[in-house]
C-alpha positions in Angstrom: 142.1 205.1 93.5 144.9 207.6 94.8 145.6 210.4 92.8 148.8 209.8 90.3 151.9 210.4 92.4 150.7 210.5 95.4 152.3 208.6 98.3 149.1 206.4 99.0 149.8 205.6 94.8 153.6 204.6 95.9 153.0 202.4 98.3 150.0 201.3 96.6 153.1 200.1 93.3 155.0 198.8 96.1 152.6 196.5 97.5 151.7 195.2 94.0 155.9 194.6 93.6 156.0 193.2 96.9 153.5 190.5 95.8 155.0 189.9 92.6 158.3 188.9 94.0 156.8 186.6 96.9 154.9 185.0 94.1 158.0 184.9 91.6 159.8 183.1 95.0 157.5 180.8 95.5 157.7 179.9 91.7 161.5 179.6 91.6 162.2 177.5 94.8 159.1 175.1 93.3 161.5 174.9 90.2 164.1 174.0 92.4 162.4 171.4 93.9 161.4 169.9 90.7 165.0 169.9 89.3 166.3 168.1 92.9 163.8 165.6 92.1 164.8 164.5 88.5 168.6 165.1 89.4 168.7 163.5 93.1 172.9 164.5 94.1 173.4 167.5 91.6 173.4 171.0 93.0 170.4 173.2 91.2 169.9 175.4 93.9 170.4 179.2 93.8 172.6 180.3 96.9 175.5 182.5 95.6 178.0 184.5 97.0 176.7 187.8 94.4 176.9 191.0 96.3 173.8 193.0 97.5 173.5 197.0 98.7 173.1 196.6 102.5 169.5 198.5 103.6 170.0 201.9 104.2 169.4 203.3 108.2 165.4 203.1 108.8 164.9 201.3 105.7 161.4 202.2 104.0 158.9 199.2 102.4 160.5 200.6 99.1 164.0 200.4 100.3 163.3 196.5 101.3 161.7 196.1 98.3 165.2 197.0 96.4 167.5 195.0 98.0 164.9 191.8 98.0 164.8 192.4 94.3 167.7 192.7 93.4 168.4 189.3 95.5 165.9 187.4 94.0 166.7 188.6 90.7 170.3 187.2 91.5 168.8 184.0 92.5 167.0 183.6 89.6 170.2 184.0 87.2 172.0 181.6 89.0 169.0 179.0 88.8 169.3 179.0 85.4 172.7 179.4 85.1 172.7 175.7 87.1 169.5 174.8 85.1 172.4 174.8 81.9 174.9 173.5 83.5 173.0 170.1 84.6 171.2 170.0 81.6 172.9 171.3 78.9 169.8 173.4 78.1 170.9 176.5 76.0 167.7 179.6 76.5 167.0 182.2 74.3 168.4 185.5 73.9 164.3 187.0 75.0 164.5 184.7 77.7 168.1 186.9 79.1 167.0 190.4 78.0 163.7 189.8 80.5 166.1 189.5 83.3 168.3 192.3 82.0 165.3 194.3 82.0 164.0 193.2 85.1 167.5 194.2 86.9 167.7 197.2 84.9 164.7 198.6 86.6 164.9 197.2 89.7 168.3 199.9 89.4 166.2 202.8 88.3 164.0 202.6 90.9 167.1 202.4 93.6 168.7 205.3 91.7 165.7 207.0 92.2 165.7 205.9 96.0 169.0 207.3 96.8 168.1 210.8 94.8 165.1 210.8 96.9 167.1 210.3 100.4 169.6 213.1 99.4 167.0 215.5 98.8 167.5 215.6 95.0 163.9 215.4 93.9 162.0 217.5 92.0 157.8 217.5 92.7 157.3 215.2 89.4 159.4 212.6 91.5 156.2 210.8 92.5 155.2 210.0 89.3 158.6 208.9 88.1 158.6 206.6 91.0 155.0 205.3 90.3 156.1 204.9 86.7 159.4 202.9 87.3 157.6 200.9 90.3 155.0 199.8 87.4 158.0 198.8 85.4 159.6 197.0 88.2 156.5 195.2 88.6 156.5 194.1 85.2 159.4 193.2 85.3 159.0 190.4 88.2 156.2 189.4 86.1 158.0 188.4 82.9 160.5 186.7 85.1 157.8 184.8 86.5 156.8 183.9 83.1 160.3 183.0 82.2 160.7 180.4 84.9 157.0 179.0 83.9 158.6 178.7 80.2 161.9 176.8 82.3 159.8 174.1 84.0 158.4 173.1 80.5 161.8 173.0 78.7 163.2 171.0 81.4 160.5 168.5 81.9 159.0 169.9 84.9 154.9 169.8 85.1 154.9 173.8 84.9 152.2 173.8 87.5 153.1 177.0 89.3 
């Protein structure tokens, strides 16, 4: 295991992100498909028009990681915002303060990015990152959980 901090233990949190959010994709375009299928002619698809940061110039893994986040995380909001709208399903407060807290530290960790690439970081910046990576992380996972928790209210199978 790389020491705490270190950049092998960055990149290390930003592969374990990396496959959280392919997995969360893969999870929210099968709830797509499922709500197309029971609703053949309604829209329930989560294009939107919500505006991203652009990569920075040489973009790292961790800057890509960003910007995909905060993308799917968008995606994912509007899913369910079109999840309501077709069916009139009303979610819990828990289920929108996961995806709050999802973006929120999908933001920390891009605030910490752009300290990092104006030189602004002190030598505990490594953990910091590993620290708010491991919260990103969790993040995507609770959002994965909250789309699992979706397909069941909905009527889908929930086999994710």
């Amino acid at each position: 295991s790389p020491s705490p901090g270190s950049p092998a233990d960055i990149l290390l949190r930003v592969e374990e992100a990396r496959w959280q959010l392919k997995a969360l994709e893969t999870d929210r375009k099968k709830t797509e498909a499922a709500l197309a299928k029971q609703h053949p002619g309604k829209t329930v698809s989560s294009s939107n028009t919500i505006p991203l940061p652009r990569l920075p110039p040489a973009p790292t893994s961790l800057d890509k990681l960003v910007v995909d986040s905060l993308r799917e995380q968008a995606r994912v909001v509007t899913l369910l915002d079109r999840i309501k709208a077709v069916r009139g399903v009303i979610f819990s407060p828990g289920l929108h303060s996961s995806l709050a807290m999802w973006k929120v530290s999908v933001v920390a960790v891009m605030d910490m990015r752009r300290r990092e690439r104006m030189g602004s970081v002190d030598r505990t910046g490594g953990k910091e990152m590993v620290e708010a990576l491991a919260k990103l992380s969790g993040g995507i996972r609770k959002s994965r959980s909250v789309l699992w928790a979706v397909m069941f209210m909905v009527g889908g199978t929930g086999n994710m």
